[in-house]
ZAZA-409615 format. One record per residue (C-alpha): residue number from 0; residue in three letters; chain; x, y, z. Coordinates in nm, 4 decimals, decimal comma. Example, Ala and Ser with C-alpha at 12.3 -4.5 7.8 and 13.67 -1.06 7.14 Angstrom:
REM residues 2
seq / type / mol / px / py / pz
0 / ALA / A / 1,2300 / -0,4500 / 0,7800
1 / SER / A / 1,3670 / -0,1060 / 0,7140
This chain:
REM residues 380
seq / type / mol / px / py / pz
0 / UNK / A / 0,0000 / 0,0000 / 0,0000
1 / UNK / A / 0,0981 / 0,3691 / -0,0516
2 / UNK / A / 0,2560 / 0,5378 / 0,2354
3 / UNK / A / 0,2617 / 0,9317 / 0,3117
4 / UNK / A / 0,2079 / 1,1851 / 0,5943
5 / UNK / A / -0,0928 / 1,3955 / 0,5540
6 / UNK / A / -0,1526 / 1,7458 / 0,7293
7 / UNK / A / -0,4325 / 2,0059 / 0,7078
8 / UNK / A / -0,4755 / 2,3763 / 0,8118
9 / UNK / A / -0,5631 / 2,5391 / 1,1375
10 / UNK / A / -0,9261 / 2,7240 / 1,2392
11 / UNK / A / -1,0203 / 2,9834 / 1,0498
12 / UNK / A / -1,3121 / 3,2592 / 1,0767
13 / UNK / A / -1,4517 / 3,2639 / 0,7544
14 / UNK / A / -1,6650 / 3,5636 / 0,6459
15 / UNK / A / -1,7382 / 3,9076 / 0,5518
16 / UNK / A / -1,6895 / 4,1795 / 0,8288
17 / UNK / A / -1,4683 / 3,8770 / 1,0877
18 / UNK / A / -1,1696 / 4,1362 / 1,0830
19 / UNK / A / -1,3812 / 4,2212 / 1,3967
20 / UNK / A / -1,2644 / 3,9460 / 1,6163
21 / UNK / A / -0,9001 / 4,0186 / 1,6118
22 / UNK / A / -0,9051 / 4,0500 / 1,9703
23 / UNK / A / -1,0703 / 3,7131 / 2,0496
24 / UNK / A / -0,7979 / 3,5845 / 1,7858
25 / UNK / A / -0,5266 / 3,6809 / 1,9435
26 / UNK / A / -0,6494 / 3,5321 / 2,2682
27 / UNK / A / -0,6919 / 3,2129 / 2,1596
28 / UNK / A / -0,3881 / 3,1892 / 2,0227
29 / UNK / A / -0,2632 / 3,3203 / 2,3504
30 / UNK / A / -0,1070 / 3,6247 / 2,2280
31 / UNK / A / -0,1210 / 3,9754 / 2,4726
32 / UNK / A / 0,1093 / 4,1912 / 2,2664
33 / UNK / A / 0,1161 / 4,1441 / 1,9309
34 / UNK / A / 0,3372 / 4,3178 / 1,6158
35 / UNK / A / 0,1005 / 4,3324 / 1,3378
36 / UNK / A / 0,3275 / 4,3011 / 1,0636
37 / UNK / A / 0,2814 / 4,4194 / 0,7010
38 / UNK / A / 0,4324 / 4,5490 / 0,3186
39 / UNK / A / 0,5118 / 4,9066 / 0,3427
40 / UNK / A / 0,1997 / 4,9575 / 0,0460
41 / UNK / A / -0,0277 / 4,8457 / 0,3097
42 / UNK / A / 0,0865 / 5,0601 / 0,6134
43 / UNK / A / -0,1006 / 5,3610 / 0,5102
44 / UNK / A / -0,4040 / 5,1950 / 0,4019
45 / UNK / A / -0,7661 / 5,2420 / 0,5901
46 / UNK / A / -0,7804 / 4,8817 / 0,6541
47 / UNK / A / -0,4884 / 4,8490 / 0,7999
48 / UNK / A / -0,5205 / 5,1018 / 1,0178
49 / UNK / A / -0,8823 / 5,0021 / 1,1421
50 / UNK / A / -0,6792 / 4,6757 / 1,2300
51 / UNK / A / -0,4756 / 4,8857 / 1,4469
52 / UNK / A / -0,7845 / 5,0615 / 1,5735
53 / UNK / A / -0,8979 / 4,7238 / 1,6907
54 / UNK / A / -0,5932 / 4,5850 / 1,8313
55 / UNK / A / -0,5866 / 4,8961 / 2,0460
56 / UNK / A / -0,9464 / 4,9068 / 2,1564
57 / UNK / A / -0,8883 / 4,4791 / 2,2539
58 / UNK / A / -0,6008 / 4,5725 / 2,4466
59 / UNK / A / -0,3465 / 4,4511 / 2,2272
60 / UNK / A / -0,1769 / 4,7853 / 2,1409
61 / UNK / A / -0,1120 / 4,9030 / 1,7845
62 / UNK / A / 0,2757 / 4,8242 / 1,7288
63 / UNK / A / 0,3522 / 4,7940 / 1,3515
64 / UNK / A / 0,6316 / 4,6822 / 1,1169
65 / UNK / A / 0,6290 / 4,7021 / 0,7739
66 / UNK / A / 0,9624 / 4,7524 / 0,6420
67 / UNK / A / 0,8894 / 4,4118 / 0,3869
68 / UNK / A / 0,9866 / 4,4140 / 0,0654
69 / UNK / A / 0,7673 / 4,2183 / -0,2075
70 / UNK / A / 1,0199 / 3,9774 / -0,2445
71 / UNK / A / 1,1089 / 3,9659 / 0,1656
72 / UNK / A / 1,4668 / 3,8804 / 0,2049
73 / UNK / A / 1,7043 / 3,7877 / 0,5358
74 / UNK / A / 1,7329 / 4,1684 / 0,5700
75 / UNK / A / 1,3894 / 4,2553 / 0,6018
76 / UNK / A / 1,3343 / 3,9506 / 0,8458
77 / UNK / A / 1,6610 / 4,0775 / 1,0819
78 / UNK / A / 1,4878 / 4,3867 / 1,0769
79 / UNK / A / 1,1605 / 4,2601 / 1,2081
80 / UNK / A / 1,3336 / 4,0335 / 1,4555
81 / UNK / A / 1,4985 / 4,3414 / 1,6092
82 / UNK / A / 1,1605 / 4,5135 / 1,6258
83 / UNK / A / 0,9719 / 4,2386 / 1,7913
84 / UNK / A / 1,2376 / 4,1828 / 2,0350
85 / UNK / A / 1,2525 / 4,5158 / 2,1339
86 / UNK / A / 0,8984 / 4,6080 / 2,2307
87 / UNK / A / 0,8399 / 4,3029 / 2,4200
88 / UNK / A / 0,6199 / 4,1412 / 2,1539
89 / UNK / A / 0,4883 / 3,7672 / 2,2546
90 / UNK / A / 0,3050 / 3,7001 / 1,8911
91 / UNK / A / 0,2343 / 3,8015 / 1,5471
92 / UNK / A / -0,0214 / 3,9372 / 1,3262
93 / UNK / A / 0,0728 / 3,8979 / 1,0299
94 / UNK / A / -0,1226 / 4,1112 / 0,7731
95 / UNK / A / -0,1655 / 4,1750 / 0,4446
96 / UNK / A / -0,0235 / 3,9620 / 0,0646
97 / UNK / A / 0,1871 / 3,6501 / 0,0584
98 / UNK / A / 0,4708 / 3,9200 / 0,1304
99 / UNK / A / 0,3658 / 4,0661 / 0,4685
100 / UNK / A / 0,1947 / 3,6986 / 0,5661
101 / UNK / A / 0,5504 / 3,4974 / 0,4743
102 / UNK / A / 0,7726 / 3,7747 / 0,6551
103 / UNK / A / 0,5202 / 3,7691 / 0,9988
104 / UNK / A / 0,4902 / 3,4167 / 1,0396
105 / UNK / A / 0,8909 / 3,4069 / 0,9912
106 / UNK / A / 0,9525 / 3,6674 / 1,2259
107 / UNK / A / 0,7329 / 3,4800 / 1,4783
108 / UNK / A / 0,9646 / 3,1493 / 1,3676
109 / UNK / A / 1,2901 / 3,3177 / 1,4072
110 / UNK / A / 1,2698 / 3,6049 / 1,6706
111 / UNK / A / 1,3777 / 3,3664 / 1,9635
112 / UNK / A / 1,5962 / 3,1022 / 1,7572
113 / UNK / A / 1,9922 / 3,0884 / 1,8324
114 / UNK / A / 2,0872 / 2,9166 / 1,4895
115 / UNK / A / 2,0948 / 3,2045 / 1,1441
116 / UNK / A / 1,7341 / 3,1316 / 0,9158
117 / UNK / A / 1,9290 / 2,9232 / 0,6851
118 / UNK / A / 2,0034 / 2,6743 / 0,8725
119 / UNK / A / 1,5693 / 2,6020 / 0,8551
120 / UNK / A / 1,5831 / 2,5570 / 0,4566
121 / UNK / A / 1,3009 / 2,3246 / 0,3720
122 / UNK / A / 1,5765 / 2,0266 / 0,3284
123 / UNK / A / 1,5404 / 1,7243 / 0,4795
124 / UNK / A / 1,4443 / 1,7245 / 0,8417
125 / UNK / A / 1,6160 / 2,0734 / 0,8771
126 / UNK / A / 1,3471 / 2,2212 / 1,1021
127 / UNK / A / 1,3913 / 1,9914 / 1,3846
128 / UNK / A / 1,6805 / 2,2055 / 1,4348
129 / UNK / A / 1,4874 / 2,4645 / 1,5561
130 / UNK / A / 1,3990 / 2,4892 / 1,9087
131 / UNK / A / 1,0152 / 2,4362 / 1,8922
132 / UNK / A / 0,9649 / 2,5844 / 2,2622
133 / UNK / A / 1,0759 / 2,8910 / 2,1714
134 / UNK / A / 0,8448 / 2,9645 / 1,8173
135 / UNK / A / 0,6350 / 3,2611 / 1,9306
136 / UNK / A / 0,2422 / 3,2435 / 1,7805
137 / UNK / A / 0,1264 / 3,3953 / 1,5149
138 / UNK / A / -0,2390 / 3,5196 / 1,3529
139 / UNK / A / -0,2776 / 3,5533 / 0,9834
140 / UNK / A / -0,5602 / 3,7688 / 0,8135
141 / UNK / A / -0,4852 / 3,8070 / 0,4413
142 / UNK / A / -0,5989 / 4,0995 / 0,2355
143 / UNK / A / -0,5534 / 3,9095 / -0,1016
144 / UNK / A / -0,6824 / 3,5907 / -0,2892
145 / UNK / A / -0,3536 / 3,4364 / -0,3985
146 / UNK / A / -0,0827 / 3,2661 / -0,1824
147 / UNK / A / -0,2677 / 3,0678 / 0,0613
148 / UNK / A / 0,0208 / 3,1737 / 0,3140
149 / UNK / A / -0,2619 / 3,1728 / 0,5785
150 / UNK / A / -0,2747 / 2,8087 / 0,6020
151 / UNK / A / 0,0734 / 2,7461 / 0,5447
152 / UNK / A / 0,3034 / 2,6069 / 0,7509
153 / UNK / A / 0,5940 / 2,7231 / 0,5957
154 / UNK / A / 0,7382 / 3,1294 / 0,4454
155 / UNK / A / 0,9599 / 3,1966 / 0,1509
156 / UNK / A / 1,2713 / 3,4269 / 0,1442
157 / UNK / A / 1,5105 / 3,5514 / -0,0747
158 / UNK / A / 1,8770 / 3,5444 / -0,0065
159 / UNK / A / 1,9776 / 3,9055 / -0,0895
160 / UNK / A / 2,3136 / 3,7721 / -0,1983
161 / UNK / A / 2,2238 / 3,4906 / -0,4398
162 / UNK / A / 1,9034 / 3,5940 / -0,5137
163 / UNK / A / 1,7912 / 3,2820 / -0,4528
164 / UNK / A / 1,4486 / 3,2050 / -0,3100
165 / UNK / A / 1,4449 / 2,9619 / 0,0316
166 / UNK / A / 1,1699 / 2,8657 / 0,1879
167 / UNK / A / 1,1867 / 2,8153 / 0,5548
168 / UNK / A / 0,9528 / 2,4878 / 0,6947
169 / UNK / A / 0,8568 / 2,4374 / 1,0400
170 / UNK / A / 0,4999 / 2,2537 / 1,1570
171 / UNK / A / 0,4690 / 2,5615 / 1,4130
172 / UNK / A / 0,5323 / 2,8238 / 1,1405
173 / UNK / A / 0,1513 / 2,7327 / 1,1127
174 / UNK / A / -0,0724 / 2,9840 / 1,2237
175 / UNK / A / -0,2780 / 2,9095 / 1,5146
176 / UNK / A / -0,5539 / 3,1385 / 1,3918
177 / UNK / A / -0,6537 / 3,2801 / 1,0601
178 / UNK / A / -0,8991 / 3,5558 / 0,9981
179 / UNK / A / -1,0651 / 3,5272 / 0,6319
180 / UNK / A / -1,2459 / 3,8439 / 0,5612
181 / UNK / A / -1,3315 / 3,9149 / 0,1853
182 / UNK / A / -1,4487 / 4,3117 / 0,2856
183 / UNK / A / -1,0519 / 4,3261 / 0,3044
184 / UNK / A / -0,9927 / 4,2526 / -0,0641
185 / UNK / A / -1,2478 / 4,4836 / -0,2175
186 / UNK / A / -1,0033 / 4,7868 / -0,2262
187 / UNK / A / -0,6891 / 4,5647 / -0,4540
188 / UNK / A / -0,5798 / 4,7336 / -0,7735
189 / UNK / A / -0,7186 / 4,5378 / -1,0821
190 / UNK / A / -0,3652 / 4,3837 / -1,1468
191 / UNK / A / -0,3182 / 4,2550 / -0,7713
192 / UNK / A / -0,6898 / 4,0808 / -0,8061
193 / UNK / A / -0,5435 / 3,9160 / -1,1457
194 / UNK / A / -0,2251 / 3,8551 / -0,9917
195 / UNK / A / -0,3094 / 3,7010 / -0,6788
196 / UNK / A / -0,6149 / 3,5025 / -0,8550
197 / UNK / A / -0,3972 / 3,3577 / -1,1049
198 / UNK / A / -0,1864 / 3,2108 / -0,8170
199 / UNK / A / -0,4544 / 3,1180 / -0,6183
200 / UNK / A / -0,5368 / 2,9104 / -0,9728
201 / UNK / A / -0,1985 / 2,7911 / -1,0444
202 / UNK / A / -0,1442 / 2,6549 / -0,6917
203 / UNK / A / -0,4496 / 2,4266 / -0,7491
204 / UNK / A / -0,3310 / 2,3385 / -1,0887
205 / UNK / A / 0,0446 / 2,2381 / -1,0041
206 / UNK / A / -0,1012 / 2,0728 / -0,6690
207 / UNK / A / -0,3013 / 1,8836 / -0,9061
208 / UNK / A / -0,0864 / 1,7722 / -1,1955
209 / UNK / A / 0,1736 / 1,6564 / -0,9612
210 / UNK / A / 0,2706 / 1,3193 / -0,9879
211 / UNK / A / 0,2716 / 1,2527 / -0,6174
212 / UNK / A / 0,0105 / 1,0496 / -0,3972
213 / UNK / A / -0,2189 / 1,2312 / -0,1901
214 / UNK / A / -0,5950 / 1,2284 / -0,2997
215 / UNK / A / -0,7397 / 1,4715 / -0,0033
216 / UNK / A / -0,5004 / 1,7710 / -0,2094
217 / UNK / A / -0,6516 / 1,6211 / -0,5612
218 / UNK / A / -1,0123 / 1,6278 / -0,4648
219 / UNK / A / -0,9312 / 2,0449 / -0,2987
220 / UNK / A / -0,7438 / 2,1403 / -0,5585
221 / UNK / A / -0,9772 / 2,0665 / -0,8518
222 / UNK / A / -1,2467 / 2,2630 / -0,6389
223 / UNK / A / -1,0502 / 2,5419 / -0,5880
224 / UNK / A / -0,9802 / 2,5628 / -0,9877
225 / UNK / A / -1,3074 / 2,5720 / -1,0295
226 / UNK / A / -1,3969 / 2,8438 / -0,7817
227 / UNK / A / -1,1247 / 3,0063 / -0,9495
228 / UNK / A / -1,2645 / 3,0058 / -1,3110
229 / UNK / A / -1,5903 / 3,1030 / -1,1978
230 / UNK / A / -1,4839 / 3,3718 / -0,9723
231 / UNK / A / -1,1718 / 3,5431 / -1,1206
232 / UNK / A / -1,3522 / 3,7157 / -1,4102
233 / UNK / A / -1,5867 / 3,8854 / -1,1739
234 / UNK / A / -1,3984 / 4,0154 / -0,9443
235 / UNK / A / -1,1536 / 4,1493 / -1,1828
236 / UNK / A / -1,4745 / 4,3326 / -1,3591
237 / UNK / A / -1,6233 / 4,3784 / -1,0493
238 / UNK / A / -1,4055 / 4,3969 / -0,7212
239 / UNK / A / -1,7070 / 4,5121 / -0,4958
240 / UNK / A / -1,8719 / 4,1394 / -0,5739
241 / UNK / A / -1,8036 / 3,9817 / -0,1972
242 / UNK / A / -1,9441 / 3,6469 / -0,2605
243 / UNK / A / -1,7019 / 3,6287 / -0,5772
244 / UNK / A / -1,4600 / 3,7641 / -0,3080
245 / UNK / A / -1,5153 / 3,5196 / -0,0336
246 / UNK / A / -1,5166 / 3,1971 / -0,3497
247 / UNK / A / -1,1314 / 3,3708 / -0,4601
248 / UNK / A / -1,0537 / 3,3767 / -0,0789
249 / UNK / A / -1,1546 / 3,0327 / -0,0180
250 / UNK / A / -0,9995 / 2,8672 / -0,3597
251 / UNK / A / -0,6630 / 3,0440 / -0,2108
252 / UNK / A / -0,6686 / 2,8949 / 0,0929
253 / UNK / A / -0,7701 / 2,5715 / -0,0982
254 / UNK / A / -0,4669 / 2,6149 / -0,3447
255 / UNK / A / -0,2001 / 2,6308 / -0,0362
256 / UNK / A / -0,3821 / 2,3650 / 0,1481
257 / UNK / A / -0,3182 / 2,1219 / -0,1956
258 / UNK / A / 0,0501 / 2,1854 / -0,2933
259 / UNK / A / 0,1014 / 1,9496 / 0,0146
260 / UNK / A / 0,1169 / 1,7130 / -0,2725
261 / UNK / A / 0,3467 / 1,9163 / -0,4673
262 / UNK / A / 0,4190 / 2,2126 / -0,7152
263 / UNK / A / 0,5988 / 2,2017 / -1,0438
264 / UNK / A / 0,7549 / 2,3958 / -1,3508
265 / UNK / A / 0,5668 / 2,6979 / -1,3263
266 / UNK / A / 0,6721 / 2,7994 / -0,9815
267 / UNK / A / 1,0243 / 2,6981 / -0,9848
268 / UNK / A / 1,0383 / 2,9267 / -1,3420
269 / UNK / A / 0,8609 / 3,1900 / -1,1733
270 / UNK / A / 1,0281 / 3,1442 / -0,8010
271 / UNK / A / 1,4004 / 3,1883 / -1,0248
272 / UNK / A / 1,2368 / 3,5401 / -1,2064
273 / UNK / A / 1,1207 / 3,6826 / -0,9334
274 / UNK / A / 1,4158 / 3,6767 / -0,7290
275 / UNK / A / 1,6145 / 3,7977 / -1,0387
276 / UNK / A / 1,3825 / 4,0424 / -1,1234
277 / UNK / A / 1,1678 / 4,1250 / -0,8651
278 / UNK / A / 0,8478 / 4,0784 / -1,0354
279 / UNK / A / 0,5133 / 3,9986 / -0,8716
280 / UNK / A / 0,4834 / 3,6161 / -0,8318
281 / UNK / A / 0,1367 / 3,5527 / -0,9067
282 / UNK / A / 0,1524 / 3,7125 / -1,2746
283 / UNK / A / 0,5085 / 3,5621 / -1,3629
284 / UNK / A / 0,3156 / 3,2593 / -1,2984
285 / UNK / A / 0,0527 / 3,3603 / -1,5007
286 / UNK / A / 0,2886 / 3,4247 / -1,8083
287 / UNK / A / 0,4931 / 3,1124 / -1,8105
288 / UNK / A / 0,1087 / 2,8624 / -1,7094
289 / UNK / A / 0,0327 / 2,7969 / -2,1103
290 / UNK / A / 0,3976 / 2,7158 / -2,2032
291 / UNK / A / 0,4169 / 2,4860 / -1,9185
292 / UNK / A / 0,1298 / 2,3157 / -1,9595
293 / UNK / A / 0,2282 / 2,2702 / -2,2927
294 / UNK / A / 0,5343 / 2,1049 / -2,1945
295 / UNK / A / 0,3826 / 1,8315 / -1,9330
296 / UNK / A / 0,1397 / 1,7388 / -2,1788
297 / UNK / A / 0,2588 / 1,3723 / -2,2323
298 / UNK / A / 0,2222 / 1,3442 / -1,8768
299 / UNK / A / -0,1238 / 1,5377 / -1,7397
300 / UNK / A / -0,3145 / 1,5218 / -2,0752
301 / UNK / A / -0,5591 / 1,2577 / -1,9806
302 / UNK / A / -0,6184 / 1,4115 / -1,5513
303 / UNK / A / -0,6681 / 1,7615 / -1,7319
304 / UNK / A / -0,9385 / 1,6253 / -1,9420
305 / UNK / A / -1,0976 / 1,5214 / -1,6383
306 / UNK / A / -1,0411 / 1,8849 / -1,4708
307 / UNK / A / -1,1774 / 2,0684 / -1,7854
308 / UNK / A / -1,4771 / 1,8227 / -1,7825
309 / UNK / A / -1,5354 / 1,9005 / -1,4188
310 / UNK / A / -1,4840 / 2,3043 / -1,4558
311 / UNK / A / -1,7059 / 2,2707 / -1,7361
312 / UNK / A / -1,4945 / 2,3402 / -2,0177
313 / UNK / A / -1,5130 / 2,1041 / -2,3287
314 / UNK / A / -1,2730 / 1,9420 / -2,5664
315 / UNK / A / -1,0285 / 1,7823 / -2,3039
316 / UNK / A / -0,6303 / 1,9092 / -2,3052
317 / UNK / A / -0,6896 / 2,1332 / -2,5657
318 / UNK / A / -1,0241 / 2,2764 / -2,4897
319 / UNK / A / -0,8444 / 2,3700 / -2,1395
320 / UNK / A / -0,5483 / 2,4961 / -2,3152
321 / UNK / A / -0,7623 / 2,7412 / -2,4751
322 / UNK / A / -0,9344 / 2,8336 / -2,2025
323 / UNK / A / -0,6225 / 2,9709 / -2,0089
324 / UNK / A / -0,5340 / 3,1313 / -2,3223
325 / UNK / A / -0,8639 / 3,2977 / -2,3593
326 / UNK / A / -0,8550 / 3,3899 / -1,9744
327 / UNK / A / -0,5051 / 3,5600 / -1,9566
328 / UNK / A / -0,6297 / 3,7461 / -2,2428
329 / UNK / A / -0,9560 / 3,8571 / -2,0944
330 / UNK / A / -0,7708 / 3,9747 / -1,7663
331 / UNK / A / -0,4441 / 4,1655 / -1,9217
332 / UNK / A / -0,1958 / 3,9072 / -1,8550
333 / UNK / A / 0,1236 / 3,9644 / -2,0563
334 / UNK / A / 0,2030 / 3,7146 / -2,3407
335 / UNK / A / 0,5202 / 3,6966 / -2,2648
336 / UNK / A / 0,8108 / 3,7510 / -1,9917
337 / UNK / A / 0,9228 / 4,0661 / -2,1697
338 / UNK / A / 0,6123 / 4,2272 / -2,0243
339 / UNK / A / 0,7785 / 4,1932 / -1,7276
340 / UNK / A / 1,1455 / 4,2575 / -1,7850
341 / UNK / A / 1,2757 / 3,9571 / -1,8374
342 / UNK / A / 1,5965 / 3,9591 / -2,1077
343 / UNK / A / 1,6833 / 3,6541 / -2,2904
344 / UNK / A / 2,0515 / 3,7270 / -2,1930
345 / UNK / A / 1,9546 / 3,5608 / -1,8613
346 / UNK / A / 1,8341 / 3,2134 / -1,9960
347 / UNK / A / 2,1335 / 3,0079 / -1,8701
348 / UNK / A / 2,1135 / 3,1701 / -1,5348
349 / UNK / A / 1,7585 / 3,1399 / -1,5189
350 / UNK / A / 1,6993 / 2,7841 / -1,5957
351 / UNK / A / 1,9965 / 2,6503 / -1,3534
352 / UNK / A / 1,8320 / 2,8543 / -1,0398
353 / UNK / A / 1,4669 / 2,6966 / -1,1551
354 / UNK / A / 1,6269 / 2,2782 / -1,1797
355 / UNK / A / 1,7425 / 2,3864 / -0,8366
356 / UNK / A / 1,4105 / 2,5110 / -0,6452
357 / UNK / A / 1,2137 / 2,2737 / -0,4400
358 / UNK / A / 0,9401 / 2,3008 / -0,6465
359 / UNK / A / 1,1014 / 2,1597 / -0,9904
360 / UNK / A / 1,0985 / 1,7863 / -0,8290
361 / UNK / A / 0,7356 / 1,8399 / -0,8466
362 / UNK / A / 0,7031 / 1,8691 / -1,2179
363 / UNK / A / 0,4820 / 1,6055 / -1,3930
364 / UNK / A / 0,7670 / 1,6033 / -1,6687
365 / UNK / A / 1,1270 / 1,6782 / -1,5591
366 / UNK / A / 1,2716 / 1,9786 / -1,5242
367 / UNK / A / 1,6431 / 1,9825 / -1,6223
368 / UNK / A / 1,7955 / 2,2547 / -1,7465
369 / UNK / A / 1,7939 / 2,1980 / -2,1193
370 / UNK / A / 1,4407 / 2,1609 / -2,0363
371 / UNK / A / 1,4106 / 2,4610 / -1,8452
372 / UNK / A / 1,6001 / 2,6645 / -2,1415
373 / UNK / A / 1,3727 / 2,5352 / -2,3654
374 / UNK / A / 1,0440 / 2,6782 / -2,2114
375 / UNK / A / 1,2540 / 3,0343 / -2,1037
376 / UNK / A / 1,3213 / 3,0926 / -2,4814
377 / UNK / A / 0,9744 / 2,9992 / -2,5907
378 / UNK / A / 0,7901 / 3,2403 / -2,3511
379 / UNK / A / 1,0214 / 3,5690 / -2,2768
């Protein structure tokens, strides 16, 4: 018989308007004096100071960080560390996009370890390095439909000196309480609601088409592709829609909940540009998802049929083909990685950072770097 370990998210309060209960959040998680932490585009913002508002009115104080880039690095998180330790925090809200969510729940990871974050690289059983005891708690209420950091147990940085992107694992990284609130998404710019959705839709899409056993993830992650197709398009014509809202937040949370069983191509491609160049993660995913998919073919033709039959979309592989073609189109997704910078001078470099991610081993199809070189030419 097949043999794996299976794990599943924490509670979450679900629903329109929950941003409310912050302060019975934070006490079941047993936090008194929290550092809501958050990207330095959301510091300014209404809601996130009506989440200070409410910290402060609970008791909890109003204590901020947000010095996160959107590609946090070992600089930002030293930062953070510095400013938890010194007010006397004992948890973490983190707050906000994959970027503010990864960097808070790492802060709450790291703030008390002896040993530098890299010695916590999702290799191996690295984490049981970490002294468990001393992982402060951490809240996560995302404003965006993408990541799925909310129910992960685990926070991706970039080295600032290779440029490479780590992400740190740890079972406690999880947070003990996440706050779901769609009202919190309304007010995204157009191209974070594409971004973010498109991630949201690849995570469910890699989780999948990955080759790996673990049928819970299959049976979430078609769902959350579907909640995705029907939902995207609204919101992104419509971003006061909260049902289509609450679906995007939910297929999200779905989408990081199924890459248990794996990721593939797509994000090790996009995990390798985005250090590089900095670009958001959810549309460099959206760029490279046709030429991808194109490539594991051989491999996920026949379980895509099924997908496209279940999202309602006919004629099998290539029916679905044209669908994401048709969809990127629709929501202003560039054709290609020159949209976004990317120079074809940086192919070699490019492909031997993507063989090398985590994610590549997830690939229906291998990834080496001829491979890898391949797909780079075809879609900057």
């Amino acid at each position: 018989m097949t043999t794996a370990n299976w794990s599943y998210p924490t509670a979450i309060r679900f629903g329109a308007g929950r941003i409310k209960e912050i302060g019975e959040a934070c006490a079941g998680a047993g936090i008194k004096k929290p550092l809501l932490v958050t990207d330095r585009g959301m510091a300014e913002l209404p809601i996130t100071k009506n989440a200070l508002d409410l910290m402060e009115k609970s008791g909890l104080g109003r204590a901020i960080f947000f010095e996160v880039d959107p590609n946090p690095s070992e600089i930002n998180l030293e930062a953070g560390v510095k400013a938890f330790t010194s007010g006397g925090h004992d948890g973490v809200i983190a707050f906000g996009g994959g970027s503010g969510l990864d960097l808070g729940k790492l802060i709450a990871f790291q703030a008390r370890q002896t040993r530098p974050i890299w010695d916590f690289e999702d290799i191996g059983d690295w984490w049981t390095r970490a002294d468990a005891s001393a992982i402060a708690p951490n809240i996560a209420i995302p404003t965006t439909a993408g990541t799925g950091s909310e129910v992960g147990r685990a926070g991706v940085l970039t080295n600032s000196e290779t440029h490479v992107k780590k992400i740190i694992f740890h079972p406690k990284i999880l947070p003990s309480v996440v706050i779901c609130d769609p009202e919190l998404t309304v007010g995204m710019p157009r191209v974070i609601t594409v971004g973010t959705g498109m991630d949201a839709f690849i995570h469910c899409l890699e989780a999948y088409s990955s080759p790996f056993y673990h049928p819970l993830s299959q049976g979430i992650a078609l769902e959350g592709m579907r909640l995705a197709k029907e939902n995207l398009p609204i919101v992104a014509k419509n971003p006061n829609d909260i049902e289509a809202r609450a679906h995007m937040m939910s297929a999200a949370a779905m989408g990081a909940v199924a890459f248990q069983k794996g990721l593939g191509g797509i994000h090790a491609l996009a995990h390798a540009i985005g250090a590089t160049y900095n670009t958001h993660h959810g549309m460099t995913n959206a760029v490279i998802l046709p030429y991808v998919l194109k490539f594991n073919r051989p491999a996920v033709e026949q379980i895509i049929a099924r997908a496209a039959a279940y999202m309602g979309i006919d004629g099998g592989f290539d029916g679905f083909y044209d669908y994401i073609i048709k969809l990127r189109a629709e929501l202003d997704v560039p054709d290609k990685l020159s949209g976004l910078g990317v120079k074809d001078a940086d192919i070699d470099y490019l492909a031997a950072m993507a063989v090398e991610d985590p994610c590549a081993g997830g690939n229906p199809v291998e990834l080496n770097v001829e491979a890898a070189k391949s797909i780079l030419a075809e879609c900057i």
